[in-house]
PASEBA-1860 file (N, C-alpha, C; in nm, 3 decimals):
! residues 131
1> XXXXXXXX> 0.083/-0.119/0.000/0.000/0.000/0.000/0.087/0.125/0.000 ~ 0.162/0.120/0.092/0.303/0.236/0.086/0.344/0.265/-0.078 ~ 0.369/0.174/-0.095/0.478/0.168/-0.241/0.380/0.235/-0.337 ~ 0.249/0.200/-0.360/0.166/0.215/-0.468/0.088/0.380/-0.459 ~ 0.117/0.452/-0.297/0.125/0.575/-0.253/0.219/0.646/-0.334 ~ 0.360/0.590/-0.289/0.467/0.664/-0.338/0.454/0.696/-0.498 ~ 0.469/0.519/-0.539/0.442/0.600/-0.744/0.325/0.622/-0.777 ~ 0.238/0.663/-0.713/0.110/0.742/-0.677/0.159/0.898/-0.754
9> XXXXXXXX> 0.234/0.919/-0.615/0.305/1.049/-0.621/0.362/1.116/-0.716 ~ 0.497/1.018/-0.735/0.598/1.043/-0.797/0.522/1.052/-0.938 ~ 0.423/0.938/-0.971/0.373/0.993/-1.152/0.281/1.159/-1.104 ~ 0.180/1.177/-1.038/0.144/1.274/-0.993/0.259/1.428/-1.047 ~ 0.341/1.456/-0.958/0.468/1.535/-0.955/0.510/1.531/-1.129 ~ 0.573/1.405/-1.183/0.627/1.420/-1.321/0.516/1.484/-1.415 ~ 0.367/1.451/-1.420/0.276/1.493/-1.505/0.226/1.622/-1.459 ~ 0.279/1.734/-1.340/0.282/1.806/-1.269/0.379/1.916/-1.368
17> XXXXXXXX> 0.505/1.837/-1.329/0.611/1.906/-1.433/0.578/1.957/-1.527 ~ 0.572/1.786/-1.598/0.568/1.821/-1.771/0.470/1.931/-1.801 ~ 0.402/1.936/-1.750/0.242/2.020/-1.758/0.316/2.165/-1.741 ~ 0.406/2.195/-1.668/0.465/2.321/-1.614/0.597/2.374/-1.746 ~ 0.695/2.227/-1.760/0.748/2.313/-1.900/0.696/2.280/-2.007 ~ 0.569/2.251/-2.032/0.563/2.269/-2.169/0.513/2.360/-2.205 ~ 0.468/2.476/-2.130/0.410/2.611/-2.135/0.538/2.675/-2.229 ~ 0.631/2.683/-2.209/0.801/2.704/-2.219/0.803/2.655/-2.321
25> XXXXXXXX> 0.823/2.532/-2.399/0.864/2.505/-2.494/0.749/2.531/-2.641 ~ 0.825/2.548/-2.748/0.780/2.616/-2.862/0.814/2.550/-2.983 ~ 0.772/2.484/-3.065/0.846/2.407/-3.152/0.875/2.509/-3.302 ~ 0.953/2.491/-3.365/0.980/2.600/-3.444/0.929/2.567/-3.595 ~ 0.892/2.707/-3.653/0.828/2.702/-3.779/0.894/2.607/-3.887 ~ 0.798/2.514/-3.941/0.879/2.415/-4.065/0.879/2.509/-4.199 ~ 0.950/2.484/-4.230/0.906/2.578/-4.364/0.830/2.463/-4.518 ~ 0.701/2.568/-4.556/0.636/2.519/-4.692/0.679/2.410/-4.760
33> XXXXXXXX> 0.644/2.272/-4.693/0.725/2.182/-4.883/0.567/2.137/-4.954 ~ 0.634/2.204/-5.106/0.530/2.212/-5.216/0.534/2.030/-5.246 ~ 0.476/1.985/-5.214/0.535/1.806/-5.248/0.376/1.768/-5.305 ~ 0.239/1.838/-5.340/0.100/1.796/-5.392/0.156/1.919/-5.542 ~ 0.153/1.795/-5.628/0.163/1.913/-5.756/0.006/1.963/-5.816 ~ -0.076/1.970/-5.734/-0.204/2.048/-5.748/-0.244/2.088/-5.608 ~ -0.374/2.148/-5.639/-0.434/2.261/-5.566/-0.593/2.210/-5.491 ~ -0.552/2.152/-5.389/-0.655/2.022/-5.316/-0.770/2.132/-5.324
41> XXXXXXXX> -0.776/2.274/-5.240/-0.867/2.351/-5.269/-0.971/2.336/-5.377 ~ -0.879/2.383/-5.522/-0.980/2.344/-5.618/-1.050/2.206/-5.584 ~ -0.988/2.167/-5.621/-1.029/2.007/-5.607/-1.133/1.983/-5.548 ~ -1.171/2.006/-5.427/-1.285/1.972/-5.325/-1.409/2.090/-5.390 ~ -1.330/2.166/-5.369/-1.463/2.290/-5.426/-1.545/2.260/-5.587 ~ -1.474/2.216/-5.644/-1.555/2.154/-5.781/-1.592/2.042/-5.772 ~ -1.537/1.915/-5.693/-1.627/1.829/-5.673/-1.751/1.860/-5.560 ~ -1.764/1.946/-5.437/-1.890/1.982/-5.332/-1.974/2.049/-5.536
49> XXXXXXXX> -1.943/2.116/-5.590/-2.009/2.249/-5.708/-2.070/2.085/-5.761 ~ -2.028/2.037/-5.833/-2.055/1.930/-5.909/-2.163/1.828/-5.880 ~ -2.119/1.748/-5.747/-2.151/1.627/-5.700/-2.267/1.687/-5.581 ~ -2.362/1.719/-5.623/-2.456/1.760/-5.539/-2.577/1.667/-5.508 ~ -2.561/1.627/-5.565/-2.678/1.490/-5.601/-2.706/1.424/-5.434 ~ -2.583/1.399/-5.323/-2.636/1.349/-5.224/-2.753/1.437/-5.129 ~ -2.723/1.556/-5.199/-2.873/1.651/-5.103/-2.972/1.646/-5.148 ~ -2.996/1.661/-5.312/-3.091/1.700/-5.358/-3.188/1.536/-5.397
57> XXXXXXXX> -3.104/1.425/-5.391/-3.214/1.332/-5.414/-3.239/1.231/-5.298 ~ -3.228/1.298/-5.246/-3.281/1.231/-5.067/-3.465/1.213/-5.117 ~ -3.539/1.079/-5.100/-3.654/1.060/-5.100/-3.670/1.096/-4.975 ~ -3.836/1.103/-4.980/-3.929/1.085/-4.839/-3.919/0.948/-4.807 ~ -3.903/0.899/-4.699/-3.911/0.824/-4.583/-4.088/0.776/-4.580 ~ -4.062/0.652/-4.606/-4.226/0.548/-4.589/-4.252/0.527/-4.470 ~ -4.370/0.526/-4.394/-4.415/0.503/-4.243/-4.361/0.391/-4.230 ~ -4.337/0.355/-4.167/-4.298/0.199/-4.085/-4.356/0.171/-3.966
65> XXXXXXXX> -4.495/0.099/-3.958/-4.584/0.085/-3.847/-4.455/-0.004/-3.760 ~ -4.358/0.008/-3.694/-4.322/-0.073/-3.582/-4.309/-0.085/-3.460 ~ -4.406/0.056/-3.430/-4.448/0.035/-3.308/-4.639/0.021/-3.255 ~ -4.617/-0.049/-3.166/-4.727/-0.164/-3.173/-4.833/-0.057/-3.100 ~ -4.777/0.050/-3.032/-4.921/0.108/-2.934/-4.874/0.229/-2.984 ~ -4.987/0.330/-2.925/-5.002/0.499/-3.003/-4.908/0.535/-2.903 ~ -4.848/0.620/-2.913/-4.722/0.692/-2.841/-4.783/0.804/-2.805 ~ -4.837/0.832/-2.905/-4.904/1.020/-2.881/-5.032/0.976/-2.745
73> XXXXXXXX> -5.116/0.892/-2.796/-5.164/0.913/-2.677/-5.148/0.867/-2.551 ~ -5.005/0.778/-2.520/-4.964/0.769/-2.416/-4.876/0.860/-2.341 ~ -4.851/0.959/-2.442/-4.771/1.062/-2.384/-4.851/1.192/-2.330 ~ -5.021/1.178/-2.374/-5.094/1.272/-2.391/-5.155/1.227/-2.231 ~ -5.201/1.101/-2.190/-5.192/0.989/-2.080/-5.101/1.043/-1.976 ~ -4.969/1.028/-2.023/-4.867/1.066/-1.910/-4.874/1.205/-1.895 ~ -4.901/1.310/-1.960/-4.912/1.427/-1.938/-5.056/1.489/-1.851 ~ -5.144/1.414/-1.848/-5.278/1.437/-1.789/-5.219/1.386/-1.690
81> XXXXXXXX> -5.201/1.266/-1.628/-5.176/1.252/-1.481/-5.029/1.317/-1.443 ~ -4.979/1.336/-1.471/-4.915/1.427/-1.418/-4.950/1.554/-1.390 ~ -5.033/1.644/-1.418/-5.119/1.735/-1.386/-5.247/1.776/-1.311 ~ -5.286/1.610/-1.344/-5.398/1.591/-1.216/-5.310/1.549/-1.095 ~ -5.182/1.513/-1.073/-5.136/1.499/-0.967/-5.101/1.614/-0.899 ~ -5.079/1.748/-0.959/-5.024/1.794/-0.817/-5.141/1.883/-0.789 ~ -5.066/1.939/-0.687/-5.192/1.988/-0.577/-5.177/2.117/-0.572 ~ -5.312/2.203/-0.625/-5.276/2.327/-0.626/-5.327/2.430/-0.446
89> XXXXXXXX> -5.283/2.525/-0.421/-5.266/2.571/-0.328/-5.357/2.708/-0.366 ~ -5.511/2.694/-0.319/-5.591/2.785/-0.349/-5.629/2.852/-0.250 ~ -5.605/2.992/-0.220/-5.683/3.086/-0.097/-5.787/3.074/-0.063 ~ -5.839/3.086/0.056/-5.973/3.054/0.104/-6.059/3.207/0.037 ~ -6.179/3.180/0.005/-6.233/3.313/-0.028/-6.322/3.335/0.093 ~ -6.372/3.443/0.057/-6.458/3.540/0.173/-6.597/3.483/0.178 ~ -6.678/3.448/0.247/-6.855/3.448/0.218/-6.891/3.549/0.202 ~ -6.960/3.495/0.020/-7.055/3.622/-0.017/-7.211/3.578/-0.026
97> XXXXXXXX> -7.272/3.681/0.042/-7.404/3.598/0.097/-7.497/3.677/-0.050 ~ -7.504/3.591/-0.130/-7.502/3.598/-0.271/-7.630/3.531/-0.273 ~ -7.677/3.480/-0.227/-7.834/3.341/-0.227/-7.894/3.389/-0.107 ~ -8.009/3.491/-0.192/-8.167/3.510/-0.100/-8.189/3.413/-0.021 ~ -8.164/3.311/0.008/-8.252/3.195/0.059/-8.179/3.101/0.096 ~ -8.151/3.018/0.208/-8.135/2.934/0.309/-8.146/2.794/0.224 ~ -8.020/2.766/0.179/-8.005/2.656/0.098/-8.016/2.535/0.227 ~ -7.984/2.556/0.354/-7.947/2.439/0.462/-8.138/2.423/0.511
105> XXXXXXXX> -8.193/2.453/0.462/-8.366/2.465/0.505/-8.362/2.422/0.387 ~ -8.395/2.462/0.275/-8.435/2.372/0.151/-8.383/2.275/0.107 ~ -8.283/2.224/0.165/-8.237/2.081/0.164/-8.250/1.941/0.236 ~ -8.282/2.016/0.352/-8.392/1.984/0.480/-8.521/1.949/0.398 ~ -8.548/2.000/0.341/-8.725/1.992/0.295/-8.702/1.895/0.215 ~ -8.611/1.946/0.114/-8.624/1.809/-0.008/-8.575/1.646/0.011 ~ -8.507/1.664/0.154/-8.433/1.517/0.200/-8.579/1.468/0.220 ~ -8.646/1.584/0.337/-8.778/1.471/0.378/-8.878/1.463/0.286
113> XXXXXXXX> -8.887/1.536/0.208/-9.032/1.515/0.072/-8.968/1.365/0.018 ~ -8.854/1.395/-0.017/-8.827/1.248/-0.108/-8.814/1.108/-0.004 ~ -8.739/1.112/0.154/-8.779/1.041/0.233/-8.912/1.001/0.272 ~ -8.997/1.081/0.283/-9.148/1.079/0.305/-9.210/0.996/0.160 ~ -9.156/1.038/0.032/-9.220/0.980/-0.085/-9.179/0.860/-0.111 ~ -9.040/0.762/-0.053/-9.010/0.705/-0.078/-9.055/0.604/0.027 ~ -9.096/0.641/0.126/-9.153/0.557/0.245/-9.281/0.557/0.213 ~ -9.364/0.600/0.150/-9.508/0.588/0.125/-9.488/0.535/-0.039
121> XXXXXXXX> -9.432/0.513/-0.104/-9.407/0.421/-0.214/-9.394/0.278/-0.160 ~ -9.277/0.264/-0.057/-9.278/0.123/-0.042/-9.400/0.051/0.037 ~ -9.483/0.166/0.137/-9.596/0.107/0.218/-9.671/0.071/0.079 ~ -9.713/0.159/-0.001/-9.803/0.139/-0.072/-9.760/-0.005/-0.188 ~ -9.663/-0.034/-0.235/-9.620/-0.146/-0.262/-9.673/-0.247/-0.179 ~ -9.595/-0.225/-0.059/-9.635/-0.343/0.032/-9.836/-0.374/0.059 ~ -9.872/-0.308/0.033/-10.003/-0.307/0.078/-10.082/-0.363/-0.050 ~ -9.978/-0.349/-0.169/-10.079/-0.363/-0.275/-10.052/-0.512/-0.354
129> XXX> -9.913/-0.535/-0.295/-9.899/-0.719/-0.289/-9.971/-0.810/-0.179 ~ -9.977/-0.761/-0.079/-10.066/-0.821/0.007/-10.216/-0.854/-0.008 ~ -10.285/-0.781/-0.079/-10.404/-0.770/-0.100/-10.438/-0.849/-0.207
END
């Protein structure tokens, strides 16, 4: 464990160095050798002018049903519940006494009209199989 510390280090420190003179060192200008007896420039630029054909005859692309379920609307799916999930944080509002009339009394009334109608439906059932 010691040992593998040390040339730990020691590479550490050398790649430390090197890193430090090579700021310093400068390698010096080669000079021009003409050794292509043409002009690659041209060259490329009249064949891109020329050979245009790989852009311009690109077809359209045929559907390929290979996927087996609708994507759109599972993404349309994942996007609804994710929105019905979070929880929005709404201020309490003020009571605005906006309704003439005593909704907790007329609800009262209509529980027992329809309790009352529904209990004199079943007597009257019952009374009218019996007979």
């Amino acid at each position: 464990m010691k040992t593998q510390s040390i040339i730990t280090a020691i590479l550490i420190s050398v790649i430390f160095q090197t890193t430090i003179f090579a700021d310093n060192f400068k390698m010096k200008d080669e000079k021009y050798i003409d050794d292509i007896p043409f002009n690659t420039v041209e060259i490329f630029n009249k064949y891109m002018l020329s050979d245009t054909s790989f852009t311009q005859k690109m077809d359209q692309e045929t559907y390929v049903p290979d996927i087996p379920f609708d994507t759109q609307k599972i993404a349309s799916d994942q996007l609804s519940e994710e929105a019905t999930a979070q929880t929005f944080k709404l201020e309490e509002e003020a009571y605005i006494p906006d309704i003439p009339f005593n909704t907790r009394e007329i609800s009262y009334k209509t529980r027992n009209i329809a309790t009352h109608s529904s209990s004199t439906a079943i007597l009257r059932y019952l009374l009218v199989i019996k007979k």
